[in-house]
DOLO-51136 format. One record per residue (C-alpha): residue in one letter; x, y, z. Coordinates in steps of 0.1 Angstrom, whole numbers, padded with zeros to 4 digits, always signed. Last residue first. Layout:
BEGIN
AXYZ;...
This chain:
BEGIN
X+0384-0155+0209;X+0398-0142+0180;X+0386-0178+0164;X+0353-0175+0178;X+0349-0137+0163;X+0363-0147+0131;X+0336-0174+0130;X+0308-0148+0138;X+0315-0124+0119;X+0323-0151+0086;X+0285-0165+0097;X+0274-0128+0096;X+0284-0124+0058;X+0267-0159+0048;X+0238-0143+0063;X+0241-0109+0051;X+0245-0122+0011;X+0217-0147+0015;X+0195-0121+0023;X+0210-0095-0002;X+0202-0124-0026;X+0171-0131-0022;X+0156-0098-0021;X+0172-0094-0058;X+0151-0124-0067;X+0119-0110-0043;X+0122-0079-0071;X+0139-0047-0052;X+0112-0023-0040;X+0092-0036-0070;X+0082-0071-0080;X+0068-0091-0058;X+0046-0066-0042;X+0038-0059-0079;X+0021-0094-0082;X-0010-0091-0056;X-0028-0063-0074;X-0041-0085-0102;X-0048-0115-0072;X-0066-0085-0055;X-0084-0076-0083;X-0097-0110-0088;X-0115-0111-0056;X-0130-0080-0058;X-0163-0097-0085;X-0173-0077-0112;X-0137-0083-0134;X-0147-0119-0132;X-0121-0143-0122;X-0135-0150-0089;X-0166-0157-0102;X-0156-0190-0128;X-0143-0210-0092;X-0145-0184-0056;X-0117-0211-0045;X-0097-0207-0072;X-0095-0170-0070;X-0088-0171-0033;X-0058-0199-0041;X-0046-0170-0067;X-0052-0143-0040;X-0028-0165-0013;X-0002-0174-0034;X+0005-0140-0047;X-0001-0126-0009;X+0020-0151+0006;X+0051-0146-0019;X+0046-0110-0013;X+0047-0111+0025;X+0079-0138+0027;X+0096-0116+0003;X+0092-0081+0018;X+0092-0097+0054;X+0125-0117+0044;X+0142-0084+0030;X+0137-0064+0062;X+0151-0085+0077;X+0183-0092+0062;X+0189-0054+0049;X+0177-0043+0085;X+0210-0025+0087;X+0223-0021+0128;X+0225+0004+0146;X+0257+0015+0168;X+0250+0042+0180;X+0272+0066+0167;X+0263+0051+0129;X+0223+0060+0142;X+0233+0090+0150;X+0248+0099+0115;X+0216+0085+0097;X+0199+0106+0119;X+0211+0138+0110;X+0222+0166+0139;X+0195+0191+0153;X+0210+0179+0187;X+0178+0173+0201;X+0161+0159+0167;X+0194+0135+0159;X+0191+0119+0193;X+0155+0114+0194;X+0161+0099+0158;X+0188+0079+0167;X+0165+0066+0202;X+0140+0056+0175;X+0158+0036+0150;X+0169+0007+0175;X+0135-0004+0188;X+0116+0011+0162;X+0134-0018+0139;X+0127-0042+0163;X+0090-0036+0165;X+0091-0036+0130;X+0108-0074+0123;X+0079-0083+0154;X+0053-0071+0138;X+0063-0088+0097;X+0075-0119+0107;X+0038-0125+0128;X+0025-0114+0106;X+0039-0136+0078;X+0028-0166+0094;X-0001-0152+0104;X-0012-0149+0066;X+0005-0186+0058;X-0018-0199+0085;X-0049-0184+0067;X-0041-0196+0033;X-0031-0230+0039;X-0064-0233+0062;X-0082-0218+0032;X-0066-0242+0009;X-0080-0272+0030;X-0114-0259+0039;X-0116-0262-0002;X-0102-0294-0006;X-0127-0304+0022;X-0157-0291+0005;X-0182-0278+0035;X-0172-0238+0025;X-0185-0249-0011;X-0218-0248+0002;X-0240-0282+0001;X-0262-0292-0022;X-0242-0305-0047;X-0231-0270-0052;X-0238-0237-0029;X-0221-0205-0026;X-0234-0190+0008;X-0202-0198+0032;X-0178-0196-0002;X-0186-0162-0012;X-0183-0140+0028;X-0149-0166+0028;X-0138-0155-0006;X-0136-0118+0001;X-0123-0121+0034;X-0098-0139+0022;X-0089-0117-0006;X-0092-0092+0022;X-0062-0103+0042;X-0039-0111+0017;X-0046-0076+0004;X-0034-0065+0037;X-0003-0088+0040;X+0008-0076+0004;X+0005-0035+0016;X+0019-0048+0049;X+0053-0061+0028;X+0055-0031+0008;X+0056-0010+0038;X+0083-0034+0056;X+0105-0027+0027;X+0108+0008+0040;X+0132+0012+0065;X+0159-0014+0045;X+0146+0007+0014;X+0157+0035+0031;X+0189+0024+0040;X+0201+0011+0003;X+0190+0039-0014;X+0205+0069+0009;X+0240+0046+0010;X+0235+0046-0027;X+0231+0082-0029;X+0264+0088-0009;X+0285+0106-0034;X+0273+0142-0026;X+0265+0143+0011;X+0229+0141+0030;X+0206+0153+0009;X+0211+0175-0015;X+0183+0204-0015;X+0204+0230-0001;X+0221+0228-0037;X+0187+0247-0052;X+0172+0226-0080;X+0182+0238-0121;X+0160+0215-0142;X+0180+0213-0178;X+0155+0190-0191;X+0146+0165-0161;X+0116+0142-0174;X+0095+0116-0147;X+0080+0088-0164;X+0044+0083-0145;X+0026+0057-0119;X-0006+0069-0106;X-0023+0042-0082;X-0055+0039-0085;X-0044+0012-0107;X-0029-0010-0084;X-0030-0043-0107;X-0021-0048-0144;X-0006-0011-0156;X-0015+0013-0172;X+0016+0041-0173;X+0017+0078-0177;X+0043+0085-0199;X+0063+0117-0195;X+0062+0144-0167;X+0076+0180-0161;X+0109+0192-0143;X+0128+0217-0165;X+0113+0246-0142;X+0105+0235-0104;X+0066+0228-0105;X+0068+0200-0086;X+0097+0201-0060;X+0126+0180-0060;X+0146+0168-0034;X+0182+0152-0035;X+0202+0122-0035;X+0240+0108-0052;X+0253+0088-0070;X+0291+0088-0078;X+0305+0062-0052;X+0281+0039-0077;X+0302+0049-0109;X+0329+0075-0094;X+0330+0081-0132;X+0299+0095-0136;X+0299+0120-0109;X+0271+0141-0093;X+0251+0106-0108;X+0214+0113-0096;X+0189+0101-0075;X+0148+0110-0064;X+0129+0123-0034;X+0101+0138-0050;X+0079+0165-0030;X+0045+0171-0048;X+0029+0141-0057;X+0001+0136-0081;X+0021+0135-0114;X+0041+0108-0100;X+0023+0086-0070;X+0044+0056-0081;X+0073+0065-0104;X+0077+0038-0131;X+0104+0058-0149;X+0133+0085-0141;X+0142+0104-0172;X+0179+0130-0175;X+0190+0160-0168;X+0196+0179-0135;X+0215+0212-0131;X+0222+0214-0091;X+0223+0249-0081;X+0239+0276-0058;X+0273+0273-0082;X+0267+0253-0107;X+0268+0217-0099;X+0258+0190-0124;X+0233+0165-0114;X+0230+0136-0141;X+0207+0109-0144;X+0226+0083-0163;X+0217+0054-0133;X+0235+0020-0135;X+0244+0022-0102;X+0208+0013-0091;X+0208-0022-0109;X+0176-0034-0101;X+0162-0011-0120;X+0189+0010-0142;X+0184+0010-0177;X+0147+0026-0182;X+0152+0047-0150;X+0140+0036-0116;X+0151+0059-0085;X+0121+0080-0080;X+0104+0084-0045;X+0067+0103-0043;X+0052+0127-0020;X+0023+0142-0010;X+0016+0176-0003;X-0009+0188+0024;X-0009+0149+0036;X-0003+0164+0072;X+0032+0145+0079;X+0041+0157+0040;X+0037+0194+0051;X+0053+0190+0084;X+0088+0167+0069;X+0098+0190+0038;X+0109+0227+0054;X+0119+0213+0090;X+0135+0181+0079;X+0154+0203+0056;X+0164+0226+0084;X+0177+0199+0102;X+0194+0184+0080;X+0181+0158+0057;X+0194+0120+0057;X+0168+0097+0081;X+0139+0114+0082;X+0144+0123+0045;X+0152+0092+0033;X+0120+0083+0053;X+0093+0113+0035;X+0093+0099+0000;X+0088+0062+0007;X+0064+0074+0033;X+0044+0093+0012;X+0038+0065-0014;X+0027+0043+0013;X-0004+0072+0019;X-0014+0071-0020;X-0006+0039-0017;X-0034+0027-0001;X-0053+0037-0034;X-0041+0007-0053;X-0038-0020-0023;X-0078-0015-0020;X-0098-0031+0006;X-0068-0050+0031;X-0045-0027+0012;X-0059+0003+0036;X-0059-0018+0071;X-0022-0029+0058;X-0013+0006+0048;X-0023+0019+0083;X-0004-0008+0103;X+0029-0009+0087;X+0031+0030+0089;X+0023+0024+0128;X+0047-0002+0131;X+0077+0015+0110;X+0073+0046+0139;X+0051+0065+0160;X+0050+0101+0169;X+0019+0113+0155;X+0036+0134+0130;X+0034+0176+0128;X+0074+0176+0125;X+0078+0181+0161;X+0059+0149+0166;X+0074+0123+0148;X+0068+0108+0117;X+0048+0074+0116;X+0013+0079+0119;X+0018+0114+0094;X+0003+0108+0064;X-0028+0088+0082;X-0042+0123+0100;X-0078+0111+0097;X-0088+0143+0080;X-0061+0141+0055;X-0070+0106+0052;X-0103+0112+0042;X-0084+0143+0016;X-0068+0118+0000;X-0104+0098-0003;X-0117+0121-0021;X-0085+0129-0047;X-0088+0093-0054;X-0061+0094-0092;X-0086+0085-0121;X-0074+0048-0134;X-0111+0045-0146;X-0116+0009-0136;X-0094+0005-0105;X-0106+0037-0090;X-0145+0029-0099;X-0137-0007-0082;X-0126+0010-0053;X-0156+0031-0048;X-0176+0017-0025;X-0149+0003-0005;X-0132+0029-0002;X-0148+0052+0019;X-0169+0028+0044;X-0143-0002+0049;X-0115+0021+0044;X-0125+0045+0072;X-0133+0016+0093;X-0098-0005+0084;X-0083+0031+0095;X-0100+0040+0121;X-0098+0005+0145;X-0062-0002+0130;X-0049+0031+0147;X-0068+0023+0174;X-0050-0004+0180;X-0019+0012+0182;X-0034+0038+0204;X-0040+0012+0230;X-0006-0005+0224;X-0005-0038+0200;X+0004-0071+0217;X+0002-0088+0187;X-0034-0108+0201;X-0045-0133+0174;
């Protein structure tokens, strides 16, 4: 189907699905066996200039936006979900600090992550506070030029491997949620160092690590944004963001149907190939309209979203002001709503999708030897982090129940 994508767009999908196709693909089952982190195939996208596809251009970026980042980690996830997050990882990282760093911060963090030199990583998680990000006992005390940090993050993707982490602390306990707050940490900072390293199901090129502050003293230029206002640094990236983790699911959609069709055309029983079996063209048909479906959810959700974020971060790069600021002054909106449905309506598809492709493909597709089951493995965590599809559910239904009341009171002013 034609999206309607722009000549560079496209070409955008051209390199990346080919770069995957021939750099992955070959060794993707090594990644997911091995759990080694793809240092090669960083340094492919290095090359390729991936990092950057959706940072602008005075930071060393490409210039796009949310569409572009949506496009190179579906082309990656469409052959391994696990090691396109090495780039999705980045962006997690880099877009609080698009939209809350200074000036001078954009300019010290933004170039290097843009060019892959250092990659980046994004830790909120701790082992009470999930869902829940007010329930964080990370602590940031400040003494004079410093922040003093104490306290574990968990499940961090890209930890160990990264080298900027964007991550939250309480600056004051008893302010509870008012009391969080964001900053940047650099690897190798004393007091920072790394627990656990997890295994995990699916995505397992993926490194994902406990992350240990001990009395890590950070420089204060390295809050972002304002103390207190973590939660509004939470809450607006992942409405930025949750588009990533939606492309990640619509990609490995994507190839678990490409997978199964390449089986299914040549598999044959009864003496004919399985692809003739109508229960079969059945659940492919179910499978391929529920992946353009949530394409088509997924483009247009990020068109929009550039649509209204990029003339705030014009602004904010002219003036050398902060984004988040310009985008209050004018007027944008939070994709909380949107932003949401993608993540859950993606997910949901891909889960349903890579189990149907495992059915399909019969006793192969569940053999570790075969691709298809790997992405039905790597499949569940779209579900599950970024806010779980329960949580997604509910800010959903929260903004439209709370844009009926705008809308009444509006009428009734009227």
């Amino acid at each position: 189907m034609d999206y309607g994508l722009t000549e560079t767009q496209q070409e955008i999908v051209d390199l990346t699905y080919r770069l995957a196709v021939e750099k992955m693909k070959p060794v993707r089952e090594h990644y997911d066996n091995t759990e080694e982190y793809p240092w090669p195939i960083v340094e492919e996208f290095r090359k390729a200039d991936l990092f950057g596809v959706y940072l602008p251009e005075k930071y060393g970026g490409l210039g796009g936006g949310t569409m572009e980042l949506v496009l190179v980690t579906e082309q990656l996830s469409r052959i391994c979900a696990g090691i396109a997050l090495s780039v999705a990882a980045c962006g997690l990282c880099a877009i609080p600090i698009l939209l809350f760093a200074n000036e001078e911060q954009r300019q010290r963090f933004l170039p290097d992550l843009a060019s892959g030199k250092r990659l980046g990583a994004f830790a909120l998680t701790e082992p009470q506070a999930g869902s829940d990000a007010t329930a964080t006992k990370c602590t940031a005390r400040l003494e004079g030029d410093y922040y003093v940090i104490n306290g574990q993050k968990n499940f961090c993707s890209n930890g160990n491997a990264a080298d900027l982490y964007t991550f939250f602390a309480t600056t004051n306990p008893a302010r509870g949620a008012r009391g969080l707050s964001a900053f940047v940490v650099e690897k190798g900072t004393p007091g920072f160092s790394f627990g656990k390293k997890e295994h995990k199901m699916g995505i397992r090129a993926s490194w994902t690590y406990d992350l240990v502050f001990n009395n890590c003293k950070i420089p204060k230029k390295n809050l972002l944004y304002k103390e207190g206002y973590g939660l509004f640094v939470a809450q607006n990236t992942f409405d930025a963001s949750r588009p990533g983790v939606a492309s990640q699911a619509l990609g490995l959609a994507t190839g678990a149907i490409d997978e199964t069709l390449s089986y299914i055309r040549i598999r044959k029983q009864f003496g004919q190939t399985i692809a003739s079996f109508q229960a079969i063209q059945h659940m492919l048909a179910d499978c391929a309209t529920a992946v353009e479906a949530s394409r088509a959810l997924l483009y247009s959700t990020a068109r929009a979203m550039d649509k209204e974020m990029k003339p705030a971060i014009d602004a904010a790069m002219e003036k050398g002001t902060i984004v988040f600021d310009e985008m209050n002054a004018l007027g944008v909106k939070r994709w909380t709503k949107e932003s949401g449905m993608c993540k859950v309506l993606c997910s949901d598809t891909a889960m349903r999708v890579a189990t149907d492709c495992v059915q399909m493909c019969g006793g192969i597709g569940y053999m570790r030897d075969f691709p298809v089951e790997k992405y039905m493995r790597d499949a569940k965590i779209t579900q599950i982090y970024e806010g779980t599809n329960q949580i997604q559910r509910n800010e959903i239904a929260m903004m439209i129940i709370k844009e009926a009341a705008s809308k009444q009171k509006e009428a009734v002013a009227a």
